[in-house]
LUMLUM-642420 format. One record per residue (C-alpha): residue number from 1; x, y, z; residue in one letter. Coordinates in Angstrom, 1 decimal, always signed. Layout:
<rs>
R   doro       px       py       pz   drenvex
R    NUM        X        Y        Z         A
...
</rs>
This chain:
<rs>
R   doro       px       py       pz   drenvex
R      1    -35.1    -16.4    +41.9         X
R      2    -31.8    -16.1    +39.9         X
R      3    -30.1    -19.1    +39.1         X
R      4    -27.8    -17.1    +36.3         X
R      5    -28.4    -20.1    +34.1         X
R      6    -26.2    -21.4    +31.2         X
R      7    -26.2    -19.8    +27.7         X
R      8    -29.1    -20.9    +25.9         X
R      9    -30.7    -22.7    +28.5         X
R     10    -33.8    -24.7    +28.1         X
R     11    -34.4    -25.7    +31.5         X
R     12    -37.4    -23.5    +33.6         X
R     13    -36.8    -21.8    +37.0         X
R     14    -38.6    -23.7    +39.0         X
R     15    -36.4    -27.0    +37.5         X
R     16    -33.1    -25.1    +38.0         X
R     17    -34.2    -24.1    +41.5         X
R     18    -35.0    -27.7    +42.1         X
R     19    -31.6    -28.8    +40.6         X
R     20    -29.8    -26.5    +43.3         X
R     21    -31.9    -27.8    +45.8         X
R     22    -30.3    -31.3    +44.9         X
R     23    -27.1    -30.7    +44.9         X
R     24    -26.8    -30.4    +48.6         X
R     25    -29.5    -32.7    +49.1         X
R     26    -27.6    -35.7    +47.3         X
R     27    -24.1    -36.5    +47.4         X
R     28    -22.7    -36.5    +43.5         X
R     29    -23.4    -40.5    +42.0         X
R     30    -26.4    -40.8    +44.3         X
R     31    -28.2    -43.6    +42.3         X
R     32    -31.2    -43.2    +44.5         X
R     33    -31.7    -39.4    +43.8         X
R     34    -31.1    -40.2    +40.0         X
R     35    -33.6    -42.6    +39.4         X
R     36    -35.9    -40.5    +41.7         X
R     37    -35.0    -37.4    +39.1         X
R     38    -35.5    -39.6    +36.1         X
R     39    -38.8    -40.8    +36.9         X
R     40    -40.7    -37.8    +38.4         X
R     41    -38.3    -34.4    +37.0         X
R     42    -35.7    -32.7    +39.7         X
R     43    -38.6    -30.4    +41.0         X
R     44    -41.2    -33.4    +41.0         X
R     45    -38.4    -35.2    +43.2         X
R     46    -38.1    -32.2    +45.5         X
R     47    -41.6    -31.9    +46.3         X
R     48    -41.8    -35.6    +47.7         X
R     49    -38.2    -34.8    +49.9         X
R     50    -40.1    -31.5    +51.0         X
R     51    -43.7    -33.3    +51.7         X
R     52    -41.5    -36.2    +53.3         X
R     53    -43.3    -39.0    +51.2         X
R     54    -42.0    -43.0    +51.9         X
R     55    -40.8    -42.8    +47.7         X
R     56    -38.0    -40.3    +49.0         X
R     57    -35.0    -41.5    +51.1         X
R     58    -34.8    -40.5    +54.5         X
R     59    -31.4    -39.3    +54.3         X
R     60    -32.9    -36.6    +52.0         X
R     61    -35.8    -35.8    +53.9         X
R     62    -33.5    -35.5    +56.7         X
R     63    -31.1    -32.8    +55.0         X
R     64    -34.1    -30.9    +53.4         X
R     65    -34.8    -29.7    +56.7         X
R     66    -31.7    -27.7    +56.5         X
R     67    -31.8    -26.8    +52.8         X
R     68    -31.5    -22.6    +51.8         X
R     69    -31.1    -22.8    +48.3         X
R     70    -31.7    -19.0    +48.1         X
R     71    -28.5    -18.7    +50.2         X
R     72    -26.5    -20.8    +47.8         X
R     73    -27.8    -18.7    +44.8         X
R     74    -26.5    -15.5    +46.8         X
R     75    -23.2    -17.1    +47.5         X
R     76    -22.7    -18.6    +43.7         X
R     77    -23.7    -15.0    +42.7         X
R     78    -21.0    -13.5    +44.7         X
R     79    -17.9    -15.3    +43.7         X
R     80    -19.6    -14.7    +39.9         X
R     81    -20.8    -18.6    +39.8         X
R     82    -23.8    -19.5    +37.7         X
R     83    -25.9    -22.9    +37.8         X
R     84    -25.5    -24.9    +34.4         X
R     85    -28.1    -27.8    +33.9         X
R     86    -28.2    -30.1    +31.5         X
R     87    -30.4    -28.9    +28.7         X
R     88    -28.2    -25.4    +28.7         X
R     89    -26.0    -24.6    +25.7         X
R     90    -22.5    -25.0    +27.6         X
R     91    -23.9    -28.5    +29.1         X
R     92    -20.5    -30.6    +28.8         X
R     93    -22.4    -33.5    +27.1         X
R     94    -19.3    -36.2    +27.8         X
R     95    -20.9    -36.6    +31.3         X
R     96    -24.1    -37.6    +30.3         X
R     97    -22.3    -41.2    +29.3         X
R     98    -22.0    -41.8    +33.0         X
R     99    -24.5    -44.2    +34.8         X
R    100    -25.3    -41.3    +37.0         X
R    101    -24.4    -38.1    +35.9         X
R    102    -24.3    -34.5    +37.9         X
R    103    -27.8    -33.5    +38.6         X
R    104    -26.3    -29.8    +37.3         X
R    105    -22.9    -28.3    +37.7         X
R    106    -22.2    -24.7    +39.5         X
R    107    -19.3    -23.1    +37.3         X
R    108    -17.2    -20.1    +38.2         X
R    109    -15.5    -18.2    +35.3         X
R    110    -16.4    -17.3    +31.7         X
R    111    -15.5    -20.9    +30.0         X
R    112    -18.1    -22.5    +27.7         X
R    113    -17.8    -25.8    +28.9         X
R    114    -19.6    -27.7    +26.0         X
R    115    -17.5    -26.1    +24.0         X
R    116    -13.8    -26.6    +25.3         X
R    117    -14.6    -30.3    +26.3         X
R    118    -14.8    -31.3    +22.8         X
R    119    -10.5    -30.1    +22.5         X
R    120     -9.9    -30.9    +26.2         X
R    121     -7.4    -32.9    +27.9         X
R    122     -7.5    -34.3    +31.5         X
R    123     -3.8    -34.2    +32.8         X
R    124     -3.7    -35.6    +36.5         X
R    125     -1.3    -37.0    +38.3         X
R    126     +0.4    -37.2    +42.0         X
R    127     +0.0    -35.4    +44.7         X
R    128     +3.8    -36.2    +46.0         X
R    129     +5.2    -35.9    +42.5         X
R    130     +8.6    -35.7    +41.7         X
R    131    +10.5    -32.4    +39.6         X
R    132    +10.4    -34.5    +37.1         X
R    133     +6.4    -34.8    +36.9         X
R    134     +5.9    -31.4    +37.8         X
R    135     +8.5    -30.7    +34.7         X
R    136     +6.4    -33.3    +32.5         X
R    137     +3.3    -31.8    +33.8         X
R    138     +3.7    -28.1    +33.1         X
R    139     +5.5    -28.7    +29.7         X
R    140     +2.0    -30.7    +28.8         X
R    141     +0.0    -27.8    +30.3         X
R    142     +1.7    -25.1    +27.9         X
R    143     +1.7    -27.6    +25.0         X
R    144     -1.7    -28.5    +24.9         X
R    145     -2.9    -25.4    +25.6         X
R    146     -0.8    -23.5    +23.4         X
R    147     -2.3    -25.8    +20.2         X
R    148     -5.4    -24.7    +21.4         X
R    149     -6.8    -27.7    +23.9         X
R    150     -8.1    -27.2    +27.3         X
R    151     -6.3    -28.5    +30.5         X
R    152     -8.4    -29.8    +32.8         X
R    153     -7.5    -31.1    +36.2         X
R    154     -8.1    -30.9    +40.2         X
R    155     -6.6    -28.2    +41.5         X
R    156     -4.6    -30.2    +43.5         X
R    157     -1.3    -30.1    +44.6         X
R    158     +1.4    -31.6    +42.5         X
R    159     +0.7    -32.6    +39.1         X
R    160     -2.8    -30.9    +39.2         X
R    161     -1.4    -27.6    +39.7         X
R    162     +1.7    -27.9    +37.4         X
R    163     -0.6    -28.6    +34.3         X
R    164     -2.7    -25.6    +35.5         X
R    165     +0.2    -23.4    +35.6         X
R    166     +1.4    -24.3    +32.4         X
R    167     -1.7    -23.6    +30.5         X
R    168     -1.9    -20.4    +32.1         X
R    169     +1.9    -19.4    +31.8         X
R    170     +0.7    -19.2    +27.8         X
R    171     -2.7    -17.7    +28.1         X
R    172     -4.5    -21.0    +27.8         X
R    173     -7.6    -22.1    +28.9         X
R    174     -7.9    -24.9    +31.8         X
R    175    -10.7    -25.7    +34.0         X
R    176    -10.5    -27.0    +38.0         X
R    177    -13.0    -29.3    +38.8         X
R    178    -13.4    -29.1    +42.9         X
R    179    -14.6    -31.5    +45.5         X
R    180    -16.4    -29.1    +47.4         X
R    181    -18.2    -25.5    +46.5         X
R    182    -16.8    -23.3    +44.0         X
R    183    -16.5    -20.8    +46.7         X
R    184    -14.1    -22.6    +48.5         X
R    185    -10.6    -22.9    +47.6         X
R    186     -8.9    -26.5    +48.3         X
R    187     -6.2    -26.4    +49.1         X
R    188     -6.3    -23.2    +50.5         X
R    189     -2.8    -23.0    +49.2         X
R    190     -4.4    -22.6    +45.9         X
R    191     -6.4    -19.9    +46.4         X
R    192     -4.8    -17.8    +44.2         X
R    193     -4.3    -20.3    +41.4         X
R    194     -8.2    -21.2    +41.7         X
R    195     -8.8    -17.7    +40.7         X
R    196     -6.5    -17.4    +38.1         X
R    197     -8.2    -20.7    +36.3         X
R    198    -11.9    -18.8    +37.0         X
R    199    -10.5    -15.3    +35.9         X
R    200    -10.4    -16.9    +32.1         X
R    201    -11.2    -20.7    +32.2         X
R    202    -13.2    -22.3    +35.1         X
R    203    -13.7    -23.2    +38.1         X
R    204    -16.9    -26.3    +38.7         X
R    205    -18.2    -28.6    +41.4         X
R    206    -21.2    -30.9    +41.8         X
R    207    -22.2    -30.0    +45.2         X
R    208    -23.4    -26.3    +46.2         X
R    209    -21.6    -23.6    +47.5         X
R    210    -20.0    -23.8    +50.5         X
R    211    -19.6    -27.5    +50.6         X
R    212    -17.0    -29.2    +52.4         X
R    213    -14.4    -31.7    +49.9         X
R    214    -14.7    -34.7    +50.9         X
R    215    -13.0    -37.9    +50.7         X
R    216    -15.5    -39.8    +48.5         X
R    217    -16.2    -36.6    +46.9         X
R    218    -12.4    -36.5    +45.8         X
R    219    -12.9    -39.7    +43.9         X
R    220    -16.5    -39.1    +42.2         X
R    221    -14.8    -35.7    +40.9         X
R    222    -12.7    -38.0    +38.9         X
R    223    -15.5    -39.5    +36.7         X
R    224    -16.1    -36.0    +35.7         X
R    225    -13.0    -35.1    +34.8         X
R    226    -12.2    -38.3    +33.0         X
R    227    -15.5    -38.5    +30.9         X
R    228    -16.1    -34.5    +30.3         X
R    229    -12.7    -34.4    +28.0         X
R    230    -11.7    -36.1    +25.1         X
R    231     -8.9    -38.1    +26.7         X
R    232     -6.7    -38.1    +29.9         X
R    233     -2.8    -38.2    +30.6         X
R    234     -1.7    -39.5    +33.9         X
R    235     +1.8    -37.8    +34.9         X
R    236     +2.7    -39.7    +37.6         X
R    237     +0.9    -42.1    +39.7         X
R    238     +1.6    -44.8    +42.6         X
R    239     -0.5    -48.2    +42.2         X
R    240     -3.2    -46.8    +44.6         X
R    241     -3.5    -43.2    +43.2         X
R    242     -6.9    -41.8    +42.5         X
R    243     -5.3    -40.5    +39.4         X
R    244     -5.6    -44.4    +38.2         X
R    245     -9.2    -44.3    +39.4         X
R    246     -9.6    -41.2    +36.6         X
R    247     -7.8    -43.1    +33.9         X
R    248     -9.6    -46.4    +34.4         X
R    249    -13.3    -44.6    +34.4         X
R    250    -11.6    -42.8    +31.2         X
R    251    -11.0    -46.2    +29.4         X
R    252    -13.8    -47.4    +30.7         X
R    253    -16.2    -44.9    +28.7         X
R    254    -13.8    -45.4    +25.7         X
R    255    -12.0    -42.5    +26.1         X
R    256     -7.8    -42.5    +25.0         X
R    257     -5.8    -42.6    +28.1         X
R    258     -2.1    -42.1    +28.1         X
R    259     +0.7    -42.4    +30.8         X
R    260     +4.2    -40.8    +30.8         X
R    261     +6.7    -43.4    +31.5         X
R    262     +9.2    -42.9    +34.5         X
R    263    +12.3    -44.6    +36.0         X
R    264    +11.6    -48.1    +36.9         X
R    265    +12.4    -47.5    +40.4         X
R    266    +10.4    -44.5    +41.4         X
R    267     +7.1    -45.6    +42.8         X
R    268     +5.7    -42.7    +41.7         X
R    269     +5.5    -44.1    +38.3         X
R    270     +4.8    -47.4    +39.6         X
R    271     +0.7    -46.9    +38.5         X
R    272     +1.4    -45.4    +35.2         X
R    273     +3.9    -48.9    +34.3         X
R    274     +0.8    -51.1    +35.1         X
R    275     -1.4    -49.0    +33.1         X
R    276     +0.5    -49.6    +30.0         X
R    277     +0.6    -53.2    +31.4         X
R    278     -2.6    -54.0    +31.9         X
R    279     -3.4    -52.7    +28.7         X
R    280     -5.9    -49.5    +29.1         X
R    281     -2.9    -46.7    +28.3         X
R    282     -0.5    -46.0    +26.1         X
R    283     +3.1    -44.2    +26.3         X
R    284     +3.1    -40.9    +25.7         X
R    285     +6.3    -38.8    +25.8         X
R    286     +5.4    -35.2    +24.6         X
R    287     +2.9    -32.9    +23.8         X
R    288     +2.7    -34.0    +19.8         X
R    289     +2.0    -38.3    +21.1         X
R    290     -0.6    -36.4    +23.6         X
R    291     -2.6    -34.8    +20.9         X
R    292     -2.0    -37.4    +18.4         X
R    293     -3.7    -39.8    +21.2         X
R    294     -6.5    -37.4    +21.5         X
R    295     -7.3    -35.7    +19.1         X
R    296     -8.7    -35.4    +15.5         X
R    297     -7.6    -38.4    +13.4         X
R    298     -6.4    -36.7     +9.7         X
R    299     -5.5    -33.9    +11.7         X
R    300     -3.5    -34.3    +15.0         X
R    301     -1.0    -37.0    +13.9         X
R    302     +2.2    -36.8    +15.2         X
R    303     +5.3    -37.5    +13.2         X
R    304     +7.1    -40.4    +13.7         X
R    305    +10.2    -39.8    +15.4         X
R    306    +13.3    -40.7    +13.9         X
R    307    +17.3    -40.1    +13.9         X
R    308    +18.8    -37.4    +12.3         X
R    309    +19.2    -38.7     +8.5         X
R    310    +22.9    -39.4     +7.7         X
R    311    +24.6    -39.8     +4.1         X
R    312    +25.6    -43.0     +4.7         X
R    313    +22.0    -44.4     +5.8         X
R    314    +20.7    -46.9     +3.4         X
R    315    +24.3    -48.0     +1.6         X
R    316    +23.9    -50.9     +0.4         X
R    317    +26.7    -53.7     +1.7         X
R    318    +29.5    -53.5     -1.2         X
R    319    +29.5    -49.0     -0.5         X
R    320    +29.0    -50.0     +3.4         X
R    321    +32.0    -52.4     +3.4         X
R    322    +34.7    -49.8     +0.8         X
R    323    +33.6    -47.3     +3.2         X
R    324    +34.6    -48.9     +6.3         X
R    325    +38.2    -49.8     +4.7         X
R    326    +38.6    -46.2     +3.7         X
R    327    +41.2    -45.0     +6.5         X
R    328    +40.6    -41.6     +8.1         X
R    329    +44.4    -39.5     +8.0         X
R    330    +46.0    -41.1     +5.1         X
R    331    +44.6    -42.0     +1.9         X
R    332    +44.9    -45.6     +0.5         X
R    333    +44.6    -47.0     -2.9         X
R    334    +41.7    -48.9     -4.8         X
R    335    +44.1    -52.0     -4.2         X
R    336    +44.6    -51.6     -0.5         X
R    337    +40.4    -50.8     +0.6         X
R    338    +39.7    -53.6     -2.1         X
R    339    +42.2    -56.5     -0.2         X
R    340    +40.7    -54.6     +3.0         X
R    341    +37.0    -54.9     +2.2         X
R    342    +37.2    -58.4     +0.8         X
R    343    +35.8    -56.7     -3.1         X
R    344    +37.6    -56.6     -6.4         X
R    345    +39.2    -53.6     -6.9         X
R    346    +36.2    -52.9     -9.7         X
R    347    +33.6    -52.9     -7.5         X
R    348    +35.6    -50.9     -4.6         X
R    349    +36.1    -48.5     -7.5         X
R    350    +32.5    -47.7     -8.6         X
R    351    +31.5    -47.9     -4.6         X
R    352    +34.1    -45.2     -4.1         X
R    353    +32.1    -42.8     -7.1         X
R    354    +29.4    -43.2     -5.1         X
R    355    +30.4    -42.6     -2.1         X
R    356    +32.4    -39.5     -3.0         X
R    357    +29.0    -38.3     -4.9         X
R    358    +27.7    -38.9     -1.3         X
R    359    +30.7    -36.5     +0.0         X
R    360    +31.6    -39.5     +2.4         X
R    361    +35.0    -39.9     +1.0         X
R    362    +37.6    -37.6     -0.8         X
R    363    +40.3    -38.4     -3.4         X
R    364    +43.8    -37.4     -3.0         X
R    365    +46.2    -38.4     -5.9         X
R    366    +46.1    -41.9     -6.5         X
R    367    +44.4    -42.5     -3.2         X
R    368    +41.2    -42.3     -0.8         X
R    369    +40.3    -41.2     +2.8         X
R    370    +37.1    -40.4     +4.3         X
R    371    +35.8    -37.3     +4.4         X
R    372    +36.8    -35.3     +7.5         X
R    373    +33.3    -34.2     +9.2         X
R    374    +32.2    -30.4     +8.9         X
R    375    +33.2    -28.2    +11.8         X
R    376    +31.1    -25.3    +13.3         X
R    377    +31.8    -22.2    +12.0         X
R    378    +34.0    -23.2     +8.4         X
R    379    +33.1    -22.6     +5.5         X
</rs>
């Protein structure tokens, strides 16, 4: 048996075989198949579904009559998948924080996973999205993956495939996570993108090859891709998108979430406004507030955004008041700016030094105008 096992891996044959064996037994999240694993080891657990024993759940015993885990190897083999459990090397250790965690994850494509997730980012979003999302989207994609972070998403269409595209448009690294086998592209739209992400990133599922996606399996995805990065951006969202269901397990294992605000009368953006509002996100509006959110503190700050500085920022209000009575086209005297500002023509004088230090105003003879503003192309 050839399970093509992680990098490093600790985990024996017969437990990897077993592990395969319960990934189509068990739906991903199975509590029952968990705690079964937990107290008796994955091949332990299988040998009471195979001897059909009263401690295993009928549903299992039920689909082990089915079960051909040497055909799923074969089929894993064949798109170039291999079985990761969680003692190998490229084990994305974030999902261990979930109450039940994959039982071991099939993963198409060259990617160490342990080793991108720790400089990941989750971007998800709507299906429906706007050009505006899939604008936001693919600028984050390229971004983020450009300053060296993986993109991870679903695959999907919309805002899923945007990121995807983006990273890849720059040579980065982003990983699919699927709702049903590896093997299978959903949508089948995306059957060229899917190999694209596997070619260099990858492509990874809970469930065995061949698997169908799945409704519920759509949403338990989510919890992977929220807790195997180090933070997740939600694009666009309505109030009942399943992107929100990745955000909220996100916060909820204390992971940075962040939303990209949008007009306040798309719907579309409806779910990311009362995200911010109900206090688990924050507003992020480029790539820098994105890594600054989710990355290194010390190291991935982004600078504070400000105006472009201005010489006559910070006057204080005897130069701010000479300088508003300076005319424009004609120059005035110290007399005339003084009765104008409401200063003795003293102070108007030393504001006017100052200000012509400043190069906001010029003297001409016995007078003063402001200074015309540089054009392009003079001297």
């Amino acid at each position: 048996m050839d399970a093509r096992g992680g990098s490093g891996s600790g985990t024996s044959d017969e437990d990897r075989w077993a592990r395969a064996a319960w990934s189509r037994l068990a739906e991903p999240g199975d509590e029952r198949a968990v705690e079964l694993i937990a107290d008796h080891g994955a091949a332990g657990a299988l040998a009471l579904v195979l001897d059909g024993s009263p401690e295993a759940h009928e549903t299992f015993v039920r689909r082990a009559e089915r079960l051909d885990v040497d055909r799923d190897l074969e089929i894993a083999e064949r798109v170039g998948a291999r079985l990761v459990c969680p003692d190998d090397e490229d084990w994305p250790s974030g999902v261990d924080d979930l109450d039940t965690p994959p039982i071991c994850l099939w993963v198409r494509g060259p990617a160490d996973l342990s080793a991108l997730a720790r400089r990941s980012v989750a971007v998800v979003g709507a299906r429906s999205c706007t050009s505006y999302g899939d604008l936001v989207a693919a600028d984050f994609g390229a971004g983020l993956a450009d300053r060296g972070f993986a993109v991870v998403s679903g695959a999907a269409f919309g805002i899923d495939a945007a990121a995807h595209r983006g990273a890849l448009a720059v040579d980065g690294v982003t990983i699919a996570v699927l709702a049903g086998g590896v093997d299978r592209a959903y949508p089948v739209a995306h059957e060229t993108l899917i190999h694209r992400i596997a070619d260099t990133g990858a492509v990874i599922s809970e469930v065995a090859p061949g698997s169908a996606p799945t409704r519920p399996r759509f949403l338990l995805r989510n919890r992977l891709i929220a807790t195997m990065t180090t933070g997740t951006v939600v694009v666009e969202a309505g109030l009942r998108s399943g992107s929100l269901n990745t955000a909220r397990t996100a916060a909820g294992h204390f992971r940075p979430v962040g939303v990209v605000p949008g007009p306040v009368t798309s719907m579309v953006s409806a779910g990311c406004h009362q995200a911010r509002r109900d206090g688990f996100a924050e507003i992020v509006t480029d790539v820098a507030e994105v890594i600054d959110l989710v990355g290194a503190i010390g190291r991935d700050a982004a600078p504070r955004p400000s105006a472009p500085v201005r010489n006559d920022d910070g006057l204080d209000p005897a130069d701010a008041a000479a300088l508003a009575s300076v005319p424009v086209r004609k120059a005035a005297s110290v007399l005339s700016i003084a009765v104008a500002a409401g200063l003795v023509p003293s102070s108007v004088l030393a504001s006017l030094a100052r200000l012509e230090l400043l190069q906001l105003v010029v003297r001409e003879g016995e007078g003063w105008r402001k200074r015309p503003p540089e054009r392009a192309g003079t001297a």
